[in-house]
C-alpha positions in Angstrom: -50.7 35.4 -29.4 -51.5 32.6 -31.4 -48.3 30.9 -31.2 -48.1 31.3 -27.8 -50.9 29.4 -27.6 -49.3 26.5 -29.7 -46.0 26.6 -28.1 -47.4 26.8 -24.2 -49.3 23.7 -25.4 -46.0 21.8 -26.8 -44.7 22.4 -23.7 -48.0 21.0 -21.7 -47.8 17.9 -24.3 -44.2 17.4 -23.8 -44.3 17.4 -19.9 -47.8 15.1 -20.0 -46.0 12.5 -21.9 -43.0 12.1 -19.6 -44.0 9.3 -17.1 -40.9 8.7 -15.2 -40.7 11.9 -13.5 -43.4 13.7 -11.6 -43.4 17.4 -12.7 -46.3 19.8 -11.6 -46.7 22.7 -10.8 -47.5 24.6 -7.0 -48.6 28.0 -6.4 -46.7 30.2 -4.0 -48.6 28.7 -0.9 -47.5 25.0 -2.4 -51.0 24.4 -4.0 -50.6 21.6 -6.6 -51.9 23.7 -9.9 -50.9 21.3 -12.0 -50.3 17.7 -12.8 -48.8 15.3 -15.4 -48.7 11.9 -16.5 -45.5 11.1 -14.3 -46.8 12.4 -11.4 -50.1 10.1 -12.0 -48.0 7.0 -12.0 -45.3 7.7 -9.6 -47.7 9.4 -6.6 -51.1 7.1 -7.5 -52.9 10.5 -7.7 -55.0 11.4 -10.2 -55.0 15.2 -11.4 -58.7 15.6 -10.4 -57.7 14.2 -6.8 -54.5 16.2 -6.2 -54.8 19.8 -7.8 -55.8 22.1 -5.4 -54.4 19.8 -2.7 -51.1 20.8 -1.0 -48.0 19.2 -1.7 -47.0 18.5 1.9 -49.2 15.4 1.6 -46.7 13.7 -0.1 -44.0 14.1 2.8 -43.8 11.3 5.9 -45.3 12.1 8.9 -42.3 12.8 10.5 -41.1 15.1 8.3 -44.6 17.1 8.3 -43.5 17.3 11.8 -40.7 19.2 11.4 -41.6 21.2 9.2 -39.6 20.1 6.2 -42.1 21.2 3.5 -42.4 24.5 4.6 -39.1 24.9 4.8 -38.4 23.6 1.3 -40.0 26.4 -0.8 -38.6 28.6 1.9 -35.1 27.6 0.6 -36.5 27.6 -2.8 -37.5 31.1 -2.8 -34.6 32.5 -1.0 -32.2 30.6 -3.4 -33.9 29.8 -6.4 -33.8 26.1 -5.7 -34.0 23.2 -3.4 -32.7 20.0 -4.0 -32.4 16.8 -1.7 -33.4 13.3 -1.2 -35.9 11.7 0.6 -38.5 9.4 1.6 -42.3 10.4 0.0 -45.7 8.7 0.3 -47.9 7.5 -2.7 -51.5 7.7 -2.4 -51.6 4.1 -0.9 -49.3 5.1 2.1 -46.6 3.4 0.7 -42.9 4.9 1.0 -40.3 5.6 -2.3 -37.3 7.3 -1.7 -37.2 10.5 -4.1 -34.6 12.9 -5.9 -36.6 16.2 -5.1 -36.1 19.5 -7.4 -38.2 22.8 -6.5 -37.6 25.6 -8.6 -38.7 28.9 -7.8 -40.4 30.7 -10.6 -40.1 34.6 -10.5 -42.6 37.0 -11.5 -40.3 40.0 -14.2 -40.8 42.0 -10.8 -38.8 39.5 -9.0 -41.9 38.5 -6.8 -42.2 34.4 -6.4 -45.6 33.6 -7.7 -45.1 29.9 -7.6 -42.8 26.6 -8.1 -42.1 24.1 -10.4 -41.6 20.7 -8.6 -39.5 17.2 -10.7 -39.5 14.4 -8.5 -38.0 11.1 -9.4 -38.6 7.5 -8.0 -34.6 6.6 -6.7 -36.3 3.4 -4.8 -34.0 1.1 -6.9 -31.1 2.7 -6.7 -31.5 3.1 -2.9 -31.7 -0.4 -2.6 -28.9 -1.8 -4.6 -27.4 0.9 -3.0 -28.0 -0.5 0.5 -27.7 -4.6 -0.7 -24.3 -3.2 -1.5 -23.5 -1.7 1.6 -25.1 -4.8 3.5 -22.8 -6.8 1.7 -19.6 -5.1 1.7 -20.0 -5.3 5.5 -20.8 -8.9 5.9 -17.6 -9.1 3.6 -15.7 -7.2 6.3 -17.0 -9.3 9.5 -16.3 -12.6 7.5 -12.7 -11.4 7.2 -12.0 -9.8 10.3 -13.8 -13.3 11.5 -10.5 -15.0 9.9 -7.9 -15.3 12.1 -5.8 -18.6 10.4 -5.0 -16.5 7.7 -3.1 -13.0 6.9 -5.9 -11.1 4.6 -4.9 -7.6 3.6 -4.7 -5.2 1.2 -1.3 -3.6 -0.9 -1.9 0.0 -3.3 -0.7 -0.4 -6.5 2.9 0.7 -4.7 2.5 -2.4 -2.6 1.7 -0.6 0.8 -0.6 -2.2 3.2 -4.3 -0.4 3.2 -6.0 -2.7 5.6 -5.0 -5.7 8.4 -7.7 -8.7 9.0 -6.7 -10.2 12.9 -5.1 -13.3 11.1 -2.3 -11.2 9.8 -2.0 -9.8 13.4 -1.7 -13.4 14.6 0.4 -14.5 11.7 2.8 -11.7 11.4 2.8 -10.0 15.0 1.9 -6.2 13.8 -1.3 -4.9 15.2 -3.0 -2.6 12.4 -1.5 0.5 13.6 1.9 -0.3 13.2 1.8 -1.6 9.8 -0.8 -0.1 7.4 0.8 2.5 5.3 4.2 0.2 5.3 5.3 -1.8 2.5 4.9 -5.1 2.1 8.4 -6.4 1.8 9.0 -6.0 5.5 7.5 -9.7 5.5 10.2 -10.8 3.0 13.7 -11.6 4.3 16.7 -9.9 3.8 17.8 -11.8 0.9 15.0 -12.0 -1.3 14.8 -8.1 -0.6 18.2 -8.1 -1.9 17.1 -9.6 -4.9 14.0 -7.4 -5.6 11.7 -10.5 -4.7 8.7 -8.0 -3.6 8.6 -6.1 -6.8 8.6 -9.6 -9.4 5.8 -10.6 -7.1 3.3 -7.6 -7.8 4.7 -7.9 -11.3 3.9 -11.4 -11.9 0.6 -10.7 -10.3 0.0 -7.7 -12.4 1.4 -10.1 -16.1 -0.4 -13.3 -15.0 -3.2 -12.3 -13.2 -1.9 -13.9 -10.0 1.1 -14.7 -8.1 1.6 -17.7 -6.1 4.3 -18.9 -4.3 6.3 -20.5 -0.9 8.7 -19.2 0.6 10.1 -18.0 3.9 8.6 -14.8 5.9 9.9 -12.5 8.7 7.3 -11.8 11.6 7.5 -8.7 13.6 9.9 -10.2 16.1 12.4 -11.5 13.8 11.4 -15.2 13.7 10.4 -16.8 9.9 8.0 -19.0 8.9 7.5 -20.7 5.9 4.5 -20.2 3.8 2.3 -20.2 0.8 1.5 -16.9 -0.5 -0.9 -15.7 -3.2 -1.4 -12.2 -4.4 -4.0 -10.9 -7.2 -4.5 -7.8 -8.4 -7.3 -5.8 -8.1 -8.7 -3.6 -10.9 -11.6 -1.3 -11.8 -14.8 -1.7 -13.8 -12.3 -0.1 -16.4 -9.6 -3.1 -15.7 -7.0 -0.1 -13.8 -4.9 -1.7 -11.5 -6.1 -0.1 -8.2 -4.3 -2.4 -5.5 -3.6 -6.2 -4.7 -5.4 -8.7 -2.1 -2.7 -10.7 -0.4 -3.1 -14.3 1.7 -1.1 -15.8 3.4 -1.8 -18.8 6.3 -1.0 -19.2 9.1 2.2 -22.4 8.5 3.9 -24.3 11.4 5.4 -26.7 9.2 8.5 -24.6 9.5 10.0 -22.4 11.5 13.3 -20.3 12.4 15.7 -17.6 13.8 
């Protein structure tokens, strides 16, 4: 009995001293029974203010509402575990978004007689994930905002993955008719004939870049001469995962 005693209190020392997860306990009705350092920092509650308390004070008003905590040890003691993401409310009414775990904990009769509870602050995380997002779209306004130049994507194969309206203007396809093609339907017949698409994205892929002028073919046949530049595109582990093309829009030449 004795080392039970010491080993249930390793455990209760171990889970104290972790302070960037909330971990406590609930009873079966979702009474906070217990309480550790973490969940002191990360909720603003003290264990003296919180235990006995129920843990559906930590949930938004709107989802109170609907009933979400209820239905989370629901799922919990059905399944054995509910897990999601969400916003929670600290003591001071102010909003984190969390990485929830609530694990049921079975009685040797199989009879739920309570549930642990790890939640973790993702606040951060949610917000580089959003600045990202935020970003990535003013990135795609600015572009499809372009229209005196061709801006587009190739795959590593060299086949068109997206279409800014300056392409449209430029070359004549609308998106639809031209992503999924290859590239080297801009190029003319002769520098197809001598494999000039292929020592392009291979130059880029050597050098870093490939830049160039040369004549191009738009969709109804007519050239135009123009200064290209293609770079590749790689990964945060430097694989080659496509190319970003430009071309502008040139009337300094043009022909049949």
């Amino acid at each position: 009995m004795a080392d039970l005693d010491v080993e249930r209190d390793r455990y209760r020392i171990l889970i104290d001293a972790v302070i960037d997860y909330a971990i406590y306990m609930l009873d079966r009705d979702g009474i906070v029974s217990s309480w550790n350092s973490g969940a002191n920092r990360l909720k603003q509650y003290s264990a003296s203010e919180i235990i006995g308390q129920h843990f559906s004070r930590f949930y938004t008003d709107e989802d109170k509402a609907t009933g979400l905590p209820a239905r989370a040890l629901a799922v919990a003691a059905r399944e054995g575990r509910f897990e999601s993401e969400g916003w929670r409310v600290r003591k001071d009414g102010s909003r984190f978004w969390a990485h929830v775990i609530i694990d049921a904990i079975f009685s040797p009769s199989g009879e739920v007689t309570g549930f642990a509870k790890v939640t973790r602050d993702l606040t951060e995380r949610r917000q580089a994930e959003s600045a990202l997002r935020q970003s990535q779209e003013q990135f795609r306004i600015l572009v499809q905002g372009v229209t005196d130049y061709a801006l587009y994507m190739l795959d590593p194969n060299g086949n068109i993955t997206s279409w800014n309206p300056g392409a449209q203007r430029i070359k004549g396809y609308k998106p639809e008719e031209i992503i999924g093609e290859h590239f080297s339907k801009f190029y003319t017949p002769e520098d197809r004939a001598n494999g000039e698409p292929a020592k392009a994205l291979a130059t880029a892929i050597s050098e870093g870049k490939f830049e160039k002028e040369g004549w191009r073919v738009r969709k109804d046949g007519t050239r135009f001469w123009t200064h290209v530049v293609i770079d590749p595109i790689r990964d945060e582990s430097g694989r080659l995962i496509g190319f970003a093309k430009i071309t502008p829009a040139c009337s300094c030449a043009t022909g049949g």
